[in-house]
N, C-alpha and C positions, 0 to 999 in steps of 0.2 A: 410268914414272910409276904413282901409284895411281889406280884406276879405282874408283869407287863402285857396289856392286852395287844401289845404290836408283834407276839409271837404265838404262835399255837397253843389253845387247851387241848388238851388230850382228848381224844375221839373215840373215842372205847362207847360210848351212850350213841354214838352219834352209827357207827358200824355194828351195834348190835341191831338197832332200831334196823337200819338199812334191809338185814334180810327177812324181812317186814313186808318191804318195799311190792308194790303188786301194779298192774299195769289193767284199766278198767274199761279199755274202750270207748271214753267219752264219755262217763258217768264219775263223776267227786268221787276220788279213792275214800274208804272210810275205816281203814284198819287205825289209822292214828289217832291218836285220843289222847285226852286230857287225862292224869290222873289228878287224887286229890294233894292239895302240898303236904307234904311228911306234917308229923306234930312237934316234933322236936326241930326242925330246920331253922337254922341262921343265915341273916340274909346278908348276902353280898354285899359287900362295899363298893362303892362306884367312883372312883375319882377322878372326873376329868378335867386337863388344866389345860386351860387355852392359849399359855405362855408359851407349850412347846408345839410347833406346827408342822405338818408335811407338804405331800405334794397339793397343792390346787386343783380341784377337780373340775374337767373344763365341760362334762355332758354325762346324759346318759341315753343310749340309742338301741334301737333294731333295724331292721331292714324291711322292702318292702317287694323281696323275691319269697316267694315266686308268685305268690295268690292276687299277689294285689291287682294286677293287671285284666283278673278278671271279678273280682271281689270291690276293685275301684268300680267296676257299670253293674254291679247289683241297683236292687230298689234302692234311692235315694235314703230311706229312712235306715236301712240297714249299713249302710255306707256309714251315715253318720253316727250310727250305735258304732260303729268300730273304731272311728276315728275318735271319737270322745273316749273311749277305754285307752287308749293308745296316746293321745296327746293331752286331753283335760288338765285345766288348773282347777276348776268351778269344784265347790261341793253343795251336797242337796241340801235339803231345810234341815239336817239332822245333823250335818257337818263331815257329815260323812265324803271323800271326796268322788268326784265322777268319774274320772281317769287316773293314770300315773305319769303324767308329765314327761313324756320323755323331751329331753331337751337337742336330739338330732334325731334325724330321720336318713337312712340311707337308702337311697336311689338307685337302681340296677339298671345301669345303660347295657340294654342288650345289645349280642351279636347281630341279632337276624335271622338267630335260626328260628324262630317262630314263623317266618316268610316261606324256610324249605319244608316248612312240613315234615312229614315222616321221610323227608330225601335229608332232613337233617342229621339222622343218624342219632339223636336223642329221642329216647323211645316214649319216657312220660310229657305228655304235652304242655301240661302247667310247668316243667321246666324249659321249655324255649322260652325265647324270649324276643319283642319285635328289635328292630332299629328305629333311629332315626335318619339316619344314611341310608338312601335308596340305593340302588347297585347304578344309578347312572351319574355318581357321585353327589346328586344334591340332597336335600333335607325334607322329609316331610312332620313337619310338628306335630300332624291331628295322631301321629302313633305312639302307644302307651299310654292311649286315653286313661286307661285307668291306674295307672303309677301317678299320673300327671295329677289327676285328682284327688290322691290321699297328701301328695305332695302339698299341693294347694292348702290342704285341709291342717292338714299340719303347722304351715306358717298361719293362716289364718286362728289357730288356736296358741300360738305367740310359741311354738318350737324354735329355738335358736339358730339352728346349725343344720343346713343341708349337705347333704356327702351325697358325691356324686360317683359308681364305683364301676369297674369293669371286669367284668370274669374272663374275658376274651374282645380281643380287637375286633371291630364288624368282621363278617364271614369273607367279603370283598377282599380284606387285608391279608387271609391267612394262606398258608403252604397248598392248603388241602379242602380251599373252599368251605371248611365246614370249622364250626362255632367251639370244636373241641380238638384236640392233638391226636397224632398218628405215632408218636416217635414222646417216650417220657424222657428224652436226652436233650430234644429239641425244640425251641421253642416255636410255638405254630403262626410266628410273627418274623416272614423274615427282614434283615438287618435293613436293607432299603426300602421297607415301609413303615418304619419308624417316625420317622417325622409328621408320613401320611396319618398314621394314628394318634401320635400326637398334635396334630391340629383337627381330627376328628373332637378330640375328648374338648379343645378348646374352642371348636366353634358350638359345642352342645352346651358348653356350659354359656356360652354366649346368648344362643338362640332359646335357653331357659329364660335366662334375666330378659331377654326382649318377650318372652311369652307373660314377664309380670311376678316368676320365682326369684328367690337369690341365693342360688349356691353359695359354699364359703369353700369347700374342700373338693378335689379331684384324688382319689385313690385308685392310680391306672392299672396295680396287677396285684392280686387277688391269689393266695396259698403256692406261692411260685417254686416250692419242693415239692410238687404232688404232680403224678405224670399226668389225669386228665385224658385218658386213654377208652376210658370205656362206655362214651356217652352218657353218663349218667346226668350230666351238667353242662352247660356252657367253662371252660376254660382251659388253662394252658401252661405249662412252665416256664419258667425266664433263669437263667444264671444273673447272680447278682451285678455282676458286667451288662446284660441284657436290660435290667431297671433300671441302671444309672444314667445309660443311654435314651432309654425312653424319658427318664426323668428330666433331664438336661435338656432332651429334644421339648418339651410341655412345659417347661421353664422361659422357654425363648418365644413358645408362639402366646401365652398367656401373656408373658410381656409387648409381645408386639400388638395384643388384642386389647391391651389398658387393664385386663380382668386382675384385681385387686386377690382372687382363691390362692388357697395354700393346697402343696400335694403333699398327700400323706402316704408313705411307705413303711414296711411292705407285704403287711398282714401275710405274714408269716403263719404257716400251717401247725406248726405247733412253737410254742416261747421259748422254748434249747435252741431252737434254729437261728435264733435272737443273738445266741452268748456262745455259741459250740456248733464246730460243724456237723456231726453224728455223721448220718450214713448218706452224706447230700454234697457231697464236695462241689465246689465252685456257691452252693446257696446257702450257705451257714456263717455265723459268725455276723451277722446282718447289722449289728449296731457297731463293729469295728469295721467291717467293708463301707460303711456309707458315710460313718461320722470321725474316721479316725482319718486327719489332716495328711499323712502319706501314702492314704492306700489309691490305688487306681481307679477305685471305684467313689472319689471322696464325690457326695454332691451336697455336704452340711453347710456349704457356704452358698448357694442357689440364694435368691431374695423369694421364690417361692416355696419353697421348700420348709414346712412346719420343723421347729425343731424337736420332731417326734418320731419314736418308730414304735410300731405295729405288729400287732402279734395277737395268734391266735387260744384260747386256754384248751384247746383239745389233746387227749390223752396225757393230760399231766396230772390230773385231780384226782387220782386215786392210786394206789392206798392213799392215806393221811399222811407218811411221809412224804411221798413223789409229792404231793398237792404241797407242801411248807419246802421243800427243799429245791425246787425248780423255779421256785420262785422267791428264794434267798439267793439264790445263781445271778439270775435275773437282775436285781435288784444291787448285787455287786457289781455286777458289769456295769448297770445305767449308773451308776457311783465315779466312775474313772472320765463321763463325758459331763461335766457342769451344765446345769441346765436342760440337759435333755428328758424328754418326758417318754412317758410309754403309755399306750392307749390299748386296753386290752379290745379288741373291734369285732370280736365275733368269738360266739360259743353258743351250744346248744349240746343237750345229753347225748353224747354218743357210745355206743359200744357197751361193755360189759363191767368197764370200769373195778375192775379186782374183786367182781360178786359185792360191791357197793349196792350197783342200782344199774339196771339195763335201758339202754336206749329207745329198743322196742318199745313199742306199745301204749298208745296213749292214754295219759294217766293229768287228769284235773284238779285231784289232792293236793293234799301238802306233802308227803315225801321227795316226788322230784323235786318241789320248790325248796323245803329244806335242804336239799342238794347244791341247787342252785343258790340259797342264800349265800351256805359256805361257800361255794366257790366265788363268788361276788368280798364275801367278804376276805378272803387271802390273799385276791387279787388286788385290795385298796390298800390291805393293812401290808404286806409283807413284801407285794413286786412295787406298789407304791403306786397302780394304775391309777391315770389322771381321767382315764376315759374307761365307759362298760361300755359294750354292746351284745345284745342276743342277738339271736342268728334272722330266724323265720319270726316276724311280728304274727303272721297268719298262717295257720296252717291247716290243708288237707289231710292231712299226713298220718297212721297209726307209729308217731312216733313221740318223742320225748324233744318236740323241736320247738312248737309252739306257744305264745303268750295269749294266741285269742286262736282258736279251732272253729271250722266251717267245713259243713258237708263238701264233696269232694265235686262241685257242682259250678260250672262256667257263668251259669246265668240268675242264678238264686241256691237258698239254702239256711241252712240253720246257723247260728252263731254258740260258741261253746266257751266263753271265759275262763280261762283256769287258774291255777293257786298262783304258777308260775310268775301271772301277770302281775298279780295283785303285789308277790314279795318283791318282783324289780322296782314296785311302785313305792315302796317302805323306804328303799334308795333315791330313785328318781324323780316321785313327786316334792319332796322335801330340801337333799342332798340339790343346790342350783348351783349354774355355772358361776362358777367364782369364788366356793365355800372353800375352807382349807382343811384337811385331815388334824383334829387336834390327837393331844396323846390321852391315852386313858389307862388306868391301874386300876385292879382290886387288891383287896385284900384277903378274899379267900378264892383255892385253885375250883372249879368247878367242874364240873366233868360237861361237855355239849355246850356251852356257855360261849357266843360271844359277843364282843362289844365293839364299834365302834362310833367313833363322836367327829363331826362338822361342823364350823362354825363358818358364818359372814363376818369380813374383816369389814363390811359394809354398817351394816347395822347390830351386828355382835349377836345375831340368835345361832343357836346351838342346836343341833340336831344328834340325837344320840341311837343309833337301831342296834338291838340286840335281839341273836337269832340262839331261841334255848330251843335242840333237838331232842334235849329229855323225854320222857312220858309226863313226869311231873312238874309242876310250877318252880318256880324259883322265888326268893324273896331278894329285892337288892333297894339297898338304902345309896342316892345320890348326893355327891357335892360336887360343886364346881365352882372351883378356882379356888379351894379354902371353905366354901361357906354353904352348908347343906342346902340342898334343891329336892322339895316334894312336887313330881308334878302331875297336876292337875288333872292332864288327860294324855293319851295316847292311840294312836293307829294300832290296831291288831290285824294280823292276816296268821288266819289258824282255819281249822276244820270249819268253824263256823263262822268265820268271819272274814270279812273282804274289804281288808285297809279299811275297817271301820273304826271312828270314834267313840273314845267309851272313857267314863272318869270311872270305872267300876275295879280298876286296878289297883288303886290305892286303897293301901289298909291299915293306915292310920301309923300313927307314932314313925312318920318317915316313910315306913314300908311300902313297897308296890310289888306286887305279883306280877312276873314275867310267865305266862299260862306256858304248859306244856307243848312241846313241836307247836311252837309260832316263832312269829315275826313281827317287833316289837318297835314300831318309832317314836320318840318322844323328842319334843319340842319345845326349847326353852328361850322366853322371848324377855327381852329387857321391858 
């Protein structure tokens, strides 16, 4: 029978491998391996038809908290190793590409508390973060030299889409002086500073475009079901009453400033919080609170206002049921609002994930990236995400956060590329703003197998990545649109390979070998 690749293969390969899964300290995990393809093995049927379409996919992103700020005034030369992994279209003489294109970059307007020092009450220092807003209300531009810079670097290597975001209102705005919450009931923004912080975010977005950047997006509140109590971070909670008010207040001063940016809401802490209240009353429910025409909180009709909401993929990716069935939830609800899009805006491994794969401990390999593809991949095929973003572009961190790792050093240090990066790049360097989800079927069930396909309604090339978590190869035979398709070459990111080019896949009479735990792009050009 035919199997639809817009619903789950069974995961059983994909959870045995997992407890596999090992954490190496900054050295290429190397338990995963390739085995050889069975002898008897049949290969996949691939059908993708680009008659039937989904959502449009409008970017692919990370952020640039918390490293960047000091990672931006490294040596010049090492600045630009990172920027080119992170932003590149270029490939070398071999065809191999130099980076993974991400096509947004998000920008963390800090508090301030980087200014109180250890009076900030955030204990690790690479998480403050300066302002722009000095405490005697005006602005000084030369701060976040180094945010400013990868920014720079970014448009300059032809990144689309600036996002502008805020974990917390400067420290000036808040209850308690300080860049994080006292009270998880209440927000550390009280009601008559609202406006003041909504013309904070509009005149920074302002004083960027006069610095020579071009924002497109302002995202004013950041995980607003999490109380933000314990300094770990700059932020704060909002009742969804609380962002609609801010929203409507940053609707009025962006209009009044001529700034053309859309706000996006409300990067929600996990995507139930999206479609159901759970244990969060007043912040749940976030796509009928803000886009359903009678609710009090409606602001879907704003002219700046994206018609998109936000949402985070944490704690829902594991087991394999929770990961398909939260995001068939998901995917119902955004179904009742025509036109409305969802942008998944932040994720990174966390936590223990059902004895999947832990959070802890940094690991370079491909098992977390294999992790990470699947979760990429459920969140395009099944919530219908028009938008990806990871979390930390850079990280210090002995954790499961990072696309590029650097020693834990303010003024210099080592650089550590991992698998992580390379597989967002099988997505992002390829998948461009504008491509559309086509549909694809096999014809046999495969166990760790999956597929999806991209096309430009522009010029009609087709991008197809499939992510096999097996130990063994796969064989899969493609056609598209009716009419069989051998192709030529492909991007691999495996144990050995980093989104490299290689015609070494094809083996002849149709077939092509999909290698064991990789990550697989192919690209098919009129």
């Amino acid at each position: 029978m035919k199997l639809s690749f817009n619903i789950l293969f069974p995961f059983l390969a994909f959870v045995l491998m997992s407890s596999a899964f090992s954490s190496c300290g900054g050295k290429t995990g190397n338990n995963a391996h390739t085995l050889p393809l069975p002898e008897t093995i049949s290969p996949v049927r691939i059908n993708i038809n680009t008659g039937v379409s989904y959502q449009t996919i409008d970017n692919f992103g990370a952020s640039d908290a918390w490293s960047c700020q000091f990672t931006g005034q490294w040596a010049v030369a090492k600045r630009e190793q990172m920027a080119d992994l992170l932003f590149s279209r270029e490939t070398d003489e071999s065809g191999n590409p130099k980076g993974i294109g991400l096509s947004l970059w998000r920008f963390n307007l800090g508090a301030g508390s980087a200014g109180q020092a250890e009076n900030s009450g955030i204990k690790d220092e690479w998480r403050r973060a300066e302002s722009f807003l000095k405490a005697d209300g005006t602005y000084d531009w030369d701060r976040q030299k180094g945010q400013l810079w990868f920014a720079r670097a970014a448009e300059e290597r032809g990144v689309e889409n600036l996002l502008l975001f805020a974990n917390s209102p400067p420290v000036s705005m808040t209850r308690n002086g300080k860049a994080y919450s006292n009270s998880g009931t209440q927000s550390n923004l009280p009601e008559h500073r609202i406006g003041q912080f909504a013309r904070f975010l509009a005149n920074t977005a302002s004083g960027l475009r006069k610095m020579g950047l071009t924002p497109t997006i302002i995202s004013p509140v950041n995980e607003p079901q999490w109380d933000w109590t314990d300094g770990g971070q700059e932020g704060t909670c909002y009742t969804n009453s609380e962002i609609a008010g801010i929203v409507r207040a940053l609707d009025m001063e962006l209009d009044k400033k001529g700034l053309d940016l859309k706000i996006d809401i409300s990067e929600a802490g996990q995507i139930n919080y999206l479609f159901e209240t759970g244990n969060k009353e007043g912040k749940g429910k976030q796509i009928a609170a803000f886009f359903e025409e009678e609710s009090p909180d409606y602001i879907g009709n704003l002219s700046h206002v994206s018609h998109t909401i936000s949402g985070h993929s944490y704690f829902t990716t594991s087991p394999a049921s929770t990961l398909v069935k939260q995001r068939e939830k998901l995917a119902g609800e955004l179904q009742k609002y025509p036109g409305l899009k969802y942008w998944m805006s932040e994720y990174c491994i966390l936590g223990n994930n059902d004895g999947d794969i832990k959070g802890h401990g940094r690991d370079l390999g491909m098992p977390p990236a294999l992790y990470m593809a699947r979760v990429i991949h459920h969140d395009l095929v099944i919530a219908n995400a028009s938008a990806w973003h990871w979390w930390l572009a850079i990280s210090p961190y002995d954790y499961k956060d990072g696309l590029i790792y650097v020693d834990k050093n303010k003024t210099d240090g080592n650089i550590y590329p991992g698998k992580m990066l390379w597989t967002l790049g099988n997505y992002s360097r390829f998948i461009r703003p504008g491509y559309k989800r086509v549909h694809v079927e096999t014809g046999q069930d495969h166990e760790g197998l999956l597929v999806s396909a991209y096309r430009d309604p522009k010029s009609g090339k087709c991008v197809v990545v499939m992510v096999n978590t097996e130990e063994h190869g796969v064989l899969a035979q493609f056609s598209l649109d009716g009419r069989g398709w051998n192709p030529g070459y492909a991007y691999v990111t495996s144990e050995e390979e980093n989104l490299n080019k290689t015609t070494g896949l094809v083996m002849g009479g149709g077939n092509v070998e999909i290698p064991g735990q990789s990550v697989v792009t192919f690209v098919h050009t009129n």
